[in-house]
C-alpha positions as CSV (number, residue, x, y, z in Angstrom):
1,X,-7.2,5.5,123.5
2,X,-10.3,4.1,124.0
3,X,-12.5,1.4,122.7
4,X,-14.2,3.7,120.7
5,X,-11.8,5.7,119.2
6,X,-10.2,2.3,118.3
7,X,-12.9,1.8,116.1
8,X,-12.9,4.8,114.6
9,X,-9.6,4.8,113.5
10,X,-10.2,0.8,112.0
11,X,-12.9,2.3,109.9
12,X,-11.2,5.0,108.8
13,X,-8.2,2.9,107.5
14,X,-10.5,0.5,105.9
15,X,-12.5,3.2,104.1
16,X,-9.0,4.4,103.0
17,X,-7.9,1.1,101.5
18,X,-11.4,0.9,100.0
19,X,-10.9,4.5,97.9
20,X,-7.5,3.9,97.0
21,X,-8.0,0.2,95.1
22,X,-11.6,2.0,93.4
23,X,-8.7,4.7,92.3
24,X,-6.1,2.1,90.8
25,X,-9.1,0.3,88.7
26,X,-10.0,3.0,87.2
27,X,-6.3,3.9,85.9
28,X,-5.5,0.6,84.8
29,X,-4.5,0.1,80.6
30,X,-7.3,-0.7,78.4
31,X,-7.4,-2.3,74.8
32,X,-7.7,0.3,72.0
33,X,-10.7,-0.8,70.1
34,X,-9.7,0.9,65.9
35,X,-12.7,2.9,65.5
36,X,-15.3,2.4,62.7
37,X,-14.7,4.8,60.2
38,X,-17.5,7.0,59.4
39,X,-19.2,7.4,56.0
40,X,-20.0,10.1,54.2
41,X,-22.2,10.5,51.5
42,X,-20.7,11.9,48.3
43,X,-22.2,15.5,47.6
44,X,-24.5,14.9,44.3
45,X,-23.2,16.9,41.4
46,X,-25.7,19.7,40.7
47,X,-26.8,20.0,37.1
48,X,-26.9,24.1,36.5
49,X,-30.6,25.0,35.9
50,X,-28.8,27.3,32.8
51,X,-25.9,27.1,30.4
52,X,-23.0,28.6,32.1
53,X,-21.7,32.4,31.5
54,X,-19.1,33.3,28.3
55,X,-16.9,34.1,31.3
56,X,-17.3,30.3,32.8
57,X,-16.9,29.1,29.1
58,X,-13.3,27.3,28.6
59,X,-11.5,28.8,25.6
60,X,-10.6,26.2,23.3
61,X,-6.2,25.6,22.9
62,X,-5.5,27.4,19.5
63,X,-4.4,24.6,16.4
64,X,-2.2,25.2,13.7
65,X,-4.6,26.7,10.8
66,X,-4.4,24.2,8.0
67,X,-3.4,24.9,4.6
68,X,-6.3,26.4,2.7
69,X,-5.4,25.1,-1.5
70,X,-6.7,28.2,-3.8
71,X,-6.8,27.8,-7.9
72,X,-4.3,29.4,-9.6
73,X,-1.9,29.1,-7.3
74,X,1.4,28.0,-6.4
75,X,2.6,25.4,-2.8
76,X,5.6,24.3,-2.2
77,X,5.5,20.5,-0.5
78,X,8.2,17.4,-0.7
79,X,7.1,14.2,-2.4
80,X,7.0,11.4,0.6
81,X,5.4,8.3,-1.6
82,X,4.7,7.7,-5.1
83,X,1.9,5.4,-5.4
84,X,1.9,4.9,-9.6
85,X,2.8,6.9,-12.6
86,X,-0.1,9.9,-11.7
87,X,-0.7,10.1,-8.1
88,X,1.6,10.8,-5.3
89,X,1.5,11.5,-1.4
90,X,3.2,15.4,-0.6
91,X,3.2,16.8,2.6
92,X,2.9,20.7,2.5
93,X,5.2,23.0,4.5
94,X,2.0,23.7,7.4
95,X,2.3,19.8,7.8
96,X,-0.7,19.2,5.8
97,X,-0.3,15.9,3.8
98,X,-2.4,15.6,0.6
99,X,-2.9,12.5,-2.0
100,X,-2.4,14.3,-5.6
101,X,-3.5,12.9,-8.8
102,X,-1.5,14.8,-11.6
103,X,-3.5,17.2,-13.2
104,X,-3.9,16.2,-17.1
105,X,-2.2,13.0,-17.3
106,X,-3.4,9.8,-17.5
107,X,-0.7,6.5,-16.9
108,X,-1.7,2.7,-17.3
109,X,-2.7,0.5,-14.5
110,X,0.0,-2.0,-12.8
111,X,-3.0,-4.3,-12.7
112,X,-3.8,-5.4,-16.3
113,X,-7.7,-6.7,-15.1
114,X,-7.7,-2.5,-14.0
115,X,-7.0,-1.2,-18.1
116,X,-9.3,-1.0,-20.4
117,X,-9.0,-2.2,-23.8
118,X,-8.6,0.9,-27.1
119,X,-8.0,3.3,-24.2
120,X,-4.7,4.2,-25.3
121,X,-5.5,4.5,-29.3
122,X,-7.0,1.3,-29.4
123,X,-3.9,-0.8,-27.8
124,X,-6.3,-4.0,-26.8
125,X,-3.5,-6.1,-24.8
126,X,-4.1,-4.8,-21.5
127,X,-1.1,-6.7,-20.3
128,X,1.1,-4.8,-22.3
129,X,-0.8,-1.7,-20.7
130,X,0.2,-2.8,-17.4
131,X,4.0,-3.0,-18.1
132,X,3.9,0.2,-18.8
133,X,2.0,1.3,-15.7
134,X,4.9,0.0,-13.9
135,X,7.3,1.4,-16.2
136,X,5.7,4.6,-15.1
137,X,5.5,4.0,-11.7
138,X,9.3,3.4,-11.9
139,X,9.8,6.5,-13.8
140,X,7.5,8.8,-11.4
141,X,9.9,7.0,-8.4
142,X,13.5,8.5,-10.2
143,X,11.9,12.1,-10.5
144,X,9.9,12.3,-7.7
145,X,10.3,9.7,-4.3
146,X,12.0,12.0,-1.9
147,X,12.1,15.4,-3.8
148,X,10.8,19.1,-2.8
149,X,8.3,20.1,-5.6
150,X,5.9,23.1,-6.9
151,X,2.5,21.9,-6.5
152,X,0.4,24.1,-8.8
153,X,-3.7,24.4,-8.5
154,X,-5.8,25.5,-11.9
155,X,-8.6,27.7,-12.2
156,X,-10.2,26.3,-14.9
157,X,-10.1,22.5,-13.3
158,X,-12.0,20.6,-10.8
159,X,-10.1,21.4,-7.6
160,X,-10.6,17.3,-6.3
161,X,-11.4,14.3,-7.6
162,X,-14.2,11.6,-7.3
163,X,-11.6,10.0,-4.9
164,X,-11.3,13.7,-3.1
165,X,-7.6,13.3,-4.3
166,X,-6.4,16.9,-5.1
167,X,-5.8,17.7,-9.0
168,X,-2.7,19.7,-9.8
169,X,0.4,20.1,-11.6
170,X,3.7,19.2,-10.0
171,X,6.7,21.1,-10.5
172,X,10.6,19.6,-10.4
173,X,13.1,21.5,-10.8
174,X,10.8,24.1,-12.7
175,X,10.1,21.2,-15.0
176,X,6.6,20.4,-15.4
177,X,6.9,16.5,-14.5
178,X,3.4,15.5,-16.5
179,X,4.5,16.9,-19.7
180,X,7.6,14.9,-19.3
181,X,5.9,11.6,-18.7
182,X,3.6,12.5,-21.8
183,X,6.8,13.2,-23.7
184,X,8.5,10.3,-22.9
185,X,5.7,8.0,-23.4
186,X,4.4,7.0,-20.2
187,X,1.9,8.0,-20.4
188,X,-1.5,10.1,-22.3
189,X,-3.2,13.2,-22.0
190,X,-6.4,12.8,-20.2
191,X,-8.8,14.4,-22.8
192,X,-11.6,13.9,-20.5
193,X,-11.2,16.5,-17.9
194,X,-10.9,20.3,-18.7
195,X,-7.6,22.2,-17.6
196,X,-5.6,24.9,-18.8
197,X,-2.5,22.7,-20.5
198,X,-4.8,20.5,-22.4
199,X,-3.7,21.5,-25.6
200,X,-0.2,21.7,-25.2
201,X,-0.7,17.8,-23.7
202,X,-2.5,16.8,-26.5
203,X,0.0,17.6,-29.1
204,X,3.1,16.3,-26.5
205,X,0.8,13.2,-26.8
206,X,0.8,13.3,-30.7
207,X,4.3,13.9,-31.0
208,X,4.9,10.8,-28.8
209,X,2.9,8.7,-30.9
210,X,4.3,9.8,-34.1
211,X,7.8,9.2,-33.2
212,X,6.9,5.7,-31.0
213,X,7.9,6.9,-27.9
214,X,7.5,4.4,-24.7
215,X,4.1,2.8,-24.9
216,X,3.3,4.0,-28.2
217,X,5.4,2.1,-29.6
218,X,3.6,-1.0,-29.9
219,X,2.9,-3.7,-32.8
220,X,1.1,-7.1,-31.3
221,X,3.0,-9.3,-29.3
222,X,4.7,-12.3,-30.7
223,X,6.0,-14.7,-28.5
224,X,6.9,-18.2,-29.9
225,X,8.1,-21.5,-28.4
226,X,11.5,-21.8,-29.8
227,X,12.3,-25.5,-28.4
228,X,11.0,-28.4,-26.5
229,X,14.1,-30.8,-24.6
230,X,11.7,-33.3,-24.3
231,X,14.3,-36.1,-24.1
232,X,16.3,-35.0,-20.7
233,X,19.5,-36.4,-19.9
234,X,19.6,-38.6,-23.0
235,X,19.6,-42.3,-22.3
236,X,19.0,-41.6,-18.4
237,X,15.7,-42.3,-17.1
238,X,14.0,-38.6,-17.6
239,X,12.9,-38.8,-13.9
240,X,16.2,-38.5,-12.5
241,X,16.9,-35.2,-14.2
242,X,13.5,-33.5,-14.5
243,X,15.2,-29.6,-14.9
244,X,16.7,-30.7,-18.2
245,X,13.6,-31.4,-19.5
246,X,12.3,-27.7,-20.6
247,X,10.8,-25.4,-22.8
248,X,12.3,-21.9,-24.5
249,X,10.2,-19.3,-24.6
250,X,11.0,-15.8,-26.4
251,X,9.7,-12.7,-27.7
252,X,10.4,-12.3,-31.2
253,X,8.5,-8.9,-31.5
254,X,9.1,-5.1,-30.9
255,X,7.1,-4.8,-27.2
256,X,7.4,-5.6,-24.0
257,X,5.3,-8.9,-23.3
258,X,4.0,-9.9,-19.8
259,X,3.4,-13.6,-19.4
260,X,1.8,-13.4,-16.2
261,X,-1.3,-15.4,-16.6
262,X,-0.8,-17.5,-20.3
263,X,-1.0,-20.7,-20.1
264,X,1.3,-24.1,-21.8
265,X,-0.1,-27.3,-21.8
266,X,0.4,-30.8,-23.7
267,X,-1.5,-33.0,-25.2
268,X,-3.3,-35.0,-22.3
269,X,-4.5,-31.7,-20.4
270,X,-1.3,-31.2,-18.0
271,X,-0.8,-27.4,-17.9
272,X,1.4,-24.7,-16.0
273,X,0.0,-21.2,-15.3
274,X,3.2,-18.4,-16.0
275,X,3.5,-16.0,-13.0
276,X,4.4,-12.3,-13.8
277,X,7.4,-12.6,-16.2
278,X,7.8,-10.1,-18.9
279,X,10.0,-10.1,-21.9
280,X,11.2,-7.7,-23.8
281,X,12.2,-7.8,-27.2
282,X,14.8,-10.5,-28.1
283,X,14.6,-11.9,-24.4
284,X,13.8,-15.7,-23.5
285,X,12.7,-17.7,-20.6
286,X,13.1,-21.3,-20.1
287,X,10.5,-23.5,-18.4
288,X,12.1,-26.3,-16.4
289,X,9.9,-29.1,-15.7
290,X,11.4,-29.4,-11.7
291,X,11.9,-27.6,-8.5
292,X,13.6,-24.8,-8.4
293,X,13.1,-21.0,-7.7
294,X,12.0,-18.4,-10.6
295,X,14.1,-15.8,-11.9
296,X,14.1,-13.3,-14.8
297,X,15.6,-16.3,-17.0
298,X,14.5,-19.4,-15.6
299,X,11.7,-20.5,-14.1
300,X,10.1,-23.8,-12.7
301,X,7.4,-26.0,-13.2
302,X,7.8,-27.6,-9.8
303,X,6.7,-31.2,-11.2
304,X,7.7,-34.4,-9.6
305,X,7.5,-36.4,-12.6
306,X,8.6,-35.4,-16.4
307,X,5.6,-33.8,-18.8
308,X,6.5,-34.5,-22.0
309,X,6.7,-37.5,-24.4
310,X,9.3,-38.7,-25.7
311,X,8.0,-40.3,-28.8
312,X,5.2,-37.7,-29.7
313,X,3.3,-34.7,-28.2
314,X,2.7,-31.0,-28.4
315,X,3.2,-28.1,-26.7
316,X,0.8,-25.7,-27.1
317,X,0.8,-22.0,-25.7
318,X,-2.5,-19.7,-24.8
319,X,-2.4,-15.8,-23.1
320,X,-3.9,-14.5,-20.8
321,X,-7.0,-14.4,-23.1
322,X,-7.0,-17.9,-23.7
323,X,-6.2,-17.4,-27.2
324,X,-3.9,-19.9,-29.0
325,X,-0.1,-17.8,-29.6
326,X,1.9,-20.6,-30.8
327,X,2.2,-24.3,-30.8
328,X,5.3,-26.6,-31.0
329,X,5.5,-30.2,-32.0
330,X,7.1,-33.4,-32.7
């Protein structure tokens, strides 16, 4: 071979070696750079230029109908809370729960600042009232609290109240439970209002009252302080045994008397407030001058030092009027 074909062949093979490295470059791995991700605007929510179609309308989901109370006419419910004497929570058989006041009726407060004075035939001690609110209360609970029940609308009354509490007659047992709480004495007939059984309530009322039945049995309170122990324990230093130093306290009348609120006090000012103790006829409490917690016979003045003299004092005793009931001394 000559020279020049030599050469040839030396640039061929060079050339060679020169496209085969460019090829190898070119395949060699490369870092995966994570792409940035693209964002995309969110589409704008048209407002419709006109209300929609009935056909685009959603149809509402269908509710129970409620019950619909009619005068004159007759429901059957179950009595789930009695809140006093006249008023009580029902719930209907449709679920519907209503607040009744008894139709007709009319039963004292619980809270004695709540009654007001001649009210029931001119009975002023509104205390007394509220006893026999509670009384009620109690009495509604043992024929109603739990029971199924008649609930009975009138034409001739106000459907609601001021209170939109619903006014009707409730039926136990086929027993008209407001003429029974008239009867009984718990309560009156509620002249103010017009309804169809106001008649027959106001002569259940009269007969109630003529025979003292329940509240209308009534003659003023008389409560008196029956003793003082003023000397406790005797010769023993009275400090050491402060709960035998004590008053009695008793109702010597025909009514119920709630003390909640009178007042006993000595001679140089020192008083105790009674909480809500009632006595009934022929019942005491004593007042112990130390600690100790209140029952329905005994109940405590929580001093840490004795109140009354030895030698000389009084003991005087006020309601919740502030009205002088009795006095005891020595």
């Amino acid at each position: 071979m000559g020279f020049y074909g030599k050469l040839l062949i030396t640039f061929l093979t060079l050339l060679a070696l020169t496209l085969l490295g460019c090829s190898q470059t070119e395949e060699s791995p490369q870092l995966t750079a994570t792409p940035t991700p693209t964002t995309t605007s969110p589409t704008p929510l048209s407002t419709p230029s006109q209300p929609p179609s009935p056909e685009q309308t959603p149809i509402p989901t269908p509710t129970a109908e409620k019950l619909s109370i009619l005068p004159g006419k007759n429901y059957t419910a179950r009595v789930v809370y009695v809140v006093d004497g006249d008023t009580i929570d029902v719930l209907f058989q449709d679920g519907t729960k209503e607040r009744i006041r008894i139709l007709g009726i009319d039963c004292p407060e619980t809270d004695a600042s709540r009654n007001r004075k001649g009210e029931y035939d001119g009975i002023a001690d509104t205390q007394y009232l509220a006893v026999w609110g509670r009384k009620a209360e109690e009495r509604a609970k043992e024929l109603l609290d739990g029971k199924q029940v008649v609930v009975q609308t009138d034409d001739k009354a106000e459907p609601r109240d001021v209170y939109g509490r619903l006014l009707a007659y409730v039926y136990v047992n086929g027993v008209d439970f407001g003429a029974v709480m008239i009867k009984e004495g718990y309560a009156r007939c509620y002249y103010e209002a017009e309804f169809s059984k106001r008649d027959l309530y106001r002569q259940l009322e009269e007969e109630a009252k003529q025979n003292k039945i329940g509240l209308w049995n009534y003659s003023p309170p008389v409560v008196e302080i029956l003793s003082v122990n003023y000397d406790a324990c005797g010769e023993v230093d009275d400090r050491e045994c402060l709960n035998d130093e004590y008053v009695v306290i008793a109702n010597t009348g025909s009514t119920s008397v709630s003390l909640y609120g009178w007042k006993i006090q000595d001679e140089s000012g020192k008083y105790y407030i009674f909480p809500d103790v009632v006595l009934d006829p022929g019942e005491q409490v004593i007042l112990h001058t130390g600690k100790g917690l209140d029952n329905s016979t005994d109940i405590f003045w929580n001093s840490g030092r004795a109140i009354w003299n030895n030698d000389h004092d009084t003991a005087y005793l006020y309601n919740s009027e502030g009205e002088l009931v009795d006095n005891y001394e020595w």
